[in-house]
C-alpha positions in Angstrom: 112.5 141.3 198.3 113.3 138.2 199.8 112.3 134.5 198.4 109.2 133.6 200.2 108.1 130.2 200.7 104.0 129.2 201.6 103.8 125.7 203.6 100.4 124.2 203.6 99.7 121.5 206.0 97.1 120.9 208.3 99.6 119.1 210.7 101.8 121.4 213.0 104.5 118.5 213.1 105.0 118.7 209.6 105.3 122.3 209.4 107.6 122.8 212.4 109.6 120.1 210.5 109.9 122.1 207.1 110.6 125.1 208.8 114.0 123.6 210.7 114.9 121.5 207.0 114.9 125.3 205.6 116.2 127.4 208.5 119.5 127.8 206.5 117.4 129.1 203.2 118.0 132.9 202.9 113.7 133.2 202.4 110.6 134.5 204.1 108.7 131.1 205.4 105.0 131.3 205.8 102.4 128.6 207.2 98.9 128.3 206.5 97.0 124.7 208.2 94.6 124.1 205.1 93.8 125.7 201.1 91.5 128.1 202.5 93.7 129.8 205.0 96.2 129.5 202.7 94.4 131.5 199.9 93.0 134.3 202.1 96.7 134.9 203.1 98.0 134.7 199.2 97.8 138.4 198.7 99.3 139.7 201.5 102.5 137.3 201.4 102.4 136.7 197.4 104.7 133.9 198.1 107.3 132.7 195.0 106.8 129.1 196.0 104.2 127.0 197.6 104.6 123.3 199.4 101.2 122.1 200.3 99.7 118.9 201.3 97.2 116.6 199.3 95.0 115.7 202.2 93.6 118.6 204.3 90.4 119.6 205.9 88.5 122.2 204.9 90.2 122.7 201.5 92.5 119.9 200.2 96.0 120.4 198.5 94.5 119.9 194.8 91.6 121.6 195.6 93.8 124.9 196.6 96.0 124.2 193.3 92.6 124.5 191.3 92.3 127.9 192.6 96.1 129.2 191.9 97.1 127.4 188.9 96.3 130.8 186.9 98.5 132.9 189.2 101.7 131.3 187.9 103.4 130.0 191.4 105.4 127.4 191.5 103.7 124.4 193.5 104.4 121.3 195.0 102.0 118.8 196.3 103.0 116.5 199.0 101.5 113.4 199.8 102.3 109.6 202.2 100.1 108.0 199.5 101.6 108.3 195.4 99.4 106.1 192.6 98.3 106.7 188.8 95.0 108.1 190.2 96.5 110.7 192.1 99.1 111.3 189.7 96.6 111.6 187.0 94.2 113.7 189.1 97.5 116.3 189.5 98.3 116.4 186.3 95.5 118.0 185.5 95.4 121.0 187.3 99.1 121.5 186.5 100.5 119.7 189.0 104.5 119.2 187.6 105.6 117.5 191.3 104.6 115.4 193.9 106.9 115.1 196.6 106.1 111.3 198.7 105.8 111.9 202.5 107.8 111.3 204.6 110.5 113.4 203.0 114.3 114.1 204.4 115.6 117.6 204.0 118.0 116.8 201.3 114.8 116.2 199.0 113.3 119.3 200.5 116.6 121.4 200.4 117.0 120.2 196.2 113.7 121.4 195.0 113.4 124.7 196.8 117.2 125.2 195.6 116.2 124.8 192.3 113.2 126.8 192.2 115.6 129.7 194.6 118.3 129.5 191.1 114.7 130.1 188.9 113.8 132.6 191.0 117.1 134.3 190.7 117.3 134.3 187.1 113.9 136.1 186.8 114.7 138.9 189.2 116.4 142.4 188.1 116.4 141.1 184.4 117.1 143.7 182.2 116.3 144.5 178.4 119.7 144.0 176.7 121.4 143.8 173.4 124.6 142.7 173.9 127.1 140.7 171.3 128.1 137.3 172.6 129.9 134.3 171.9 129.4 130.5 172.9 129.9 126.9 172.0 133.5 125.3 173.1 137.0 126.2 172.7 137.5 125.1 169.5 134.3 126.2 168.1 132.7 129.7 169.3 129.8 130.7 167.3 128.3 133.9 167.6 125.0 135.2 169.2 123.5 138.0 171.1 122.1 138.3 174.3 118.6 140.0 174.9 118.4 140.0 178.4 120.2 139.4 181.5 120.5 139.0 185.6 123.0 138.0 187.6 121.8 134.8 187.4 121.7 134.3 183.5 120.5 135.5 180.3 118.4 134.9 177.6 121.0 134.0 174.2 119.5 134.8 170.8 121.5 132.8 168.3 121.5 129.2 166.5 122.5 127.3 169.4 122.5 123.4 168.8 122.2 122.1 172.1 119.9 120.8 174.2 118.4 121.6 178.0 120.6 120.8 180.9 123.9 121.0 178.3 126.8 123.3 179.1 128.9 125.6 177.7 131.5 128.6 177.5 129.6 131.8 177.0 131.9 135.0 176.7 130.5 138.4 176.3 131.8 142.1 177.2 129.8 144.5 179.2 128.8 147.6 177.6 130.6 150.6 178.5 133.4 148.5 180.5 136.3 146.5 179.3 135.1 143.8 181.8 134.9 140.3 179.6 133.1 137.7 181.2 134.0 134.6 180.6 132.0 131.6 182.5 130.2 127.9 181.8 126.7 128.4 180.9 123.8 125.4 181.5 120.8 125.5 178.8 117.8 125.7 181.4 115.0 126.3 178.4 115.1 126.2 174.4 113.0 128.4 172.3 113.2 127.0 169.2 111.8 127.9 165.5 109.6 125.1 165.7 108.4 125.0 169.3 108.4 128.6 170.8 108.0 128.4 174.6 108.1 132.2 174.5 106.6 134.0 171.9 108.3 137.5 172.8 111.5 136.2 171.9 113.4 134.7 168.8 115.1 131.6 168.9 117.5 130.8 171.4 117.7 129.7 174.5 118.0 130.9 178.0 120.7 130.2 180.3 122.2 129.6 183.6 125.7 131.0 185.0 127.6 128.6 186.2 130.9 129.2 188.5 130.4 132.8 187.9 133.2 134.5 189.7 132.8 137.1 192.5 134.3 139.7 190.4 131.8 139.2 187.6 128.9 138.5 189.6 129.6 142.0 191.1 130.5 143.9 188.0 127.2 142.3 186.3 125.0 143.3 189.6 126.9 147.1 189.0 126.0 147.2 185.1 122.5 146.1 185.6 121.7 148.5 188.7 123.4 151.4 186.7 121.2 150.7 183.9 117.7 150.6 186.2 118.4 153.5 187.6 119.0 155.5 184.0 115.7 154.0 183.1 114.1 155.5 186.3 115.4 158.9 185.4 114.1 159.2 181.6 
């Protein structure tokens, strides 16, 4: 299934506008021209990530956000007018961004790219248990991994880093003789002492970086193989 995107604006301008900045996005792109349109079409399109306007008729972008901030969709509001009020207001029903019309594409084009690499890392995730080791070249400690996508992993182990730091990861794909070797970015810690996600043990979950075709492919190949034994049992 493709990456579908929602736009919510009650000017046509602005939507024709968002389309062209993200004609180059491999995604679905939707349109809906206030909240309420928007969430009568929510079921049927079950979009992955929603940019809607503050000011609307009808039903107004926070007004919408009060109705899906249970349904676990990533969201941004957009707005030509930014204070503590509004900010405040936002914050309240979840809101974690407000983009400031008018936009360019490159501020479009970087938030959709980084919810696209989020998206990624949660699709055809698979249940694994699979040795690994990390750190730096000079110091590789060891850990397991518990799941994985092409994308990334989750890393069970004591890893003393921090979000957004990177580092060599190097683990060997059951069955194969295929090592992959690649750069790894922290994107989320789970830590003893503040467990994001309860269903897993301390670690951290991470992002490939500069993951070779090669690997990308024989990771895709590994994790098909092992869907498709599950669908047989």
């Amino acid at each position: 299934m493709s990456f579908r995107i929602l736009l919510i604006d009650d000017v046509n301008f602005f939507l024709e506008l968002e389309k062209n900045y993200l004609s180059n996005i491999d995604c679905e792109i939707y349109t809906a021209s206030n909240g309420k349109e928007a969430l009568d079409k929510l079921n049927e399109i079950k979009p992955d990530f929603i940019l809607v306007d503050y000011e609307m008729p009808v039903m107004n972008g926070l007004e919408f956000i009060k109705h899906t901030r249970d349904l676990n969709i990533s969201t941004v509001l957009v707005s030509a007018f930014i204070d503590d009020s509004l900010i405040k207001i936002a914050e309240s029903v979840g809101v974690k961004k407000i983009l400031k019309k008018p936009f360019n594409k490159e501020d479009l084009l970087s938030i959709v790219n980084d919810h696209l690499k989020l998206d990624k890392r949660k699709r055809e995730r698979i249940k694994v248990n699979i040795p690994a080791f990390f750190g730096f070249e000079d110091k590789m400690e060891k850990g397991v991994l518990l799941d994985i996508s092409e994308g990334g992993a989750f890393l069970s182990g004591d890893v003393q880093l921090k979000e957004e730091a990177i580092m060599e990861l190097k683990f060997l794909i059951p069955k194969t003789n295929i090592l992959i070797k690649t750069w790894a970015k922290i994107v989320w810690v789970n830590s003893e002492k503040n467990r994001k996600n309860e269903k897993y043990p301390a670690g951290v979950g991470v992002e490939f970086l500069n993951l070779g075709k090669d690997y990308r492919a024989a990771i895709k190949k590994f994790i098909d193989e092992a869907q498709s034994a599950s669908k047989n049992l």
